[in-house]
N, C-alpha and C positions, 0 to 999 in steps of 0.2 A: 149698323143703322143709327144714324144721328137723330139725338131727340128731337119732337116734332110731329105732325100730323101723321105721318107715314106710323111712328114707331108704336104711339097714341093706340092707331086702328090695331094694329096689329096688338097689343097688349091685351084692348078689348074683345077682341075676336079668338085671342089664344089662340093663332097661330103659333107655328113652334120658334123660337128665338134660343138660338142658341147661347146656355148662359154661361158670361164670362166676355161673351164677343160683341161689342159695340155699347152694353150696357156699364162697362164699368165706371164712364166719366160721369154717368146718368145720375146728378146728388137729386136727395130724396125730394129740394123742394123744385124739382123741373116736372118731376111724376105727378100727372092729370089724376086726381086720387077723386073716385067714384063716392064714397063715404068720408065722413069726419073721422080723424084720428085722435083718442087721445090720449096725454100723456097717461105710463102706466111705468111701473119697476117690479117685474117679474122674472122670480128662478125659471128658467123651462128648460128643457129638451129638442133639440132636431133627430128626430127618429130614422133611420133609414130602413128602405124595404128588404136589403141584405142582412139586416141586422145591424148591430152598434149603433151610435148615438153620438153628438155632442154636445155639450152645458151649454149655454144659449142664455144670456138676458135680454127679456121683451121692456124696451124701451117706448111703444105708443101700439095702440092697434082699434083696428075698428070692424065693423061688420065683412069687410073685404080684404081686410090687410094686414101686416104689423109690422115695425121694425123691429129687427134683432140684432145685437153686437154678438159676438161669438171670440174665441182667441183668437184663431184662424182659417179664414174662409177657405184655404186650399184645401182641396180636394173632396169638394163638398160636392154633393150631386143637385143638378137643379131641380129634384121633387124629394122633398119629405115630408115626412109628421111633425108638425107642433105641439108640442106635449106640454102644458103649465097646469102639473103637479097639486099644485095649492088650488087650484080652478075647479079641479076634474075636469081640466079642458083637454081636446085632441082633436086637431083639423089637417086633414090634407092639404099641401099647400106648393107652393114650387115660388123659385126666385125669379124676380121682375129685375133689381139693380142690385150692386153692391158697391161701397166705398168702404178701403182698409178692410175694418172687422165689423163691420155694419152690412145689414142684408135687410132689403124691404123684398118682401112676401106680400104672395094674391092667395087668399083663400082659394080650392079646386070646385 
């Protein structure tokens, strides 16, 4: 799905977009972002629901969102936990884009 009004609804409505496929060219400043972002440099976690985890730096976030760098986005699943440690933060969340080792996340 090419970015755009079609992709837009569909982000908003959370329907299911399967992630990895059409999202990857999607860089973060094309995403119609519902709240302010801002900068932030935080340790965190991606939780998964099988268990294990990976290290994660939160680069920006806001009441609906956040980017993350991560070392590498393969094999990542498109729902987990946001975990920043130092916060006592922990949000469900699932992937909207990624570019390289950058992931913008939608709050659940």
């Amino acid at each position: 799905m090419k970015p755009g009004p079609d992709l837009f609804y569909a982000l908003l409505t959370r329907k299911v977009i399967p992630f990895g496929i059409g999202l990857q060219a999607m860089s973060e400043t094309d995403e119609k972002r519902i709240a302010p972002r801002h900068r932030v440099l935080k340790q965190g976690r991606l939780a998964f629901d099988g268990g294990g985890a990976v290290d994660c730096m939160v680069r920006n976030m806001s009441d609906t969102g956040a980017r993350v760098e991560v070392v590498s986005p393969v094999g990542l699943p498109g729902a987990f936990t946001l975990v920043i440690p130092s916060d006592r933060f922990t949000r469900r969340c699932h992937a909207v884009w990624s570019h390289d080792k950058r992931i913008g996340i939608a709050f659940d």
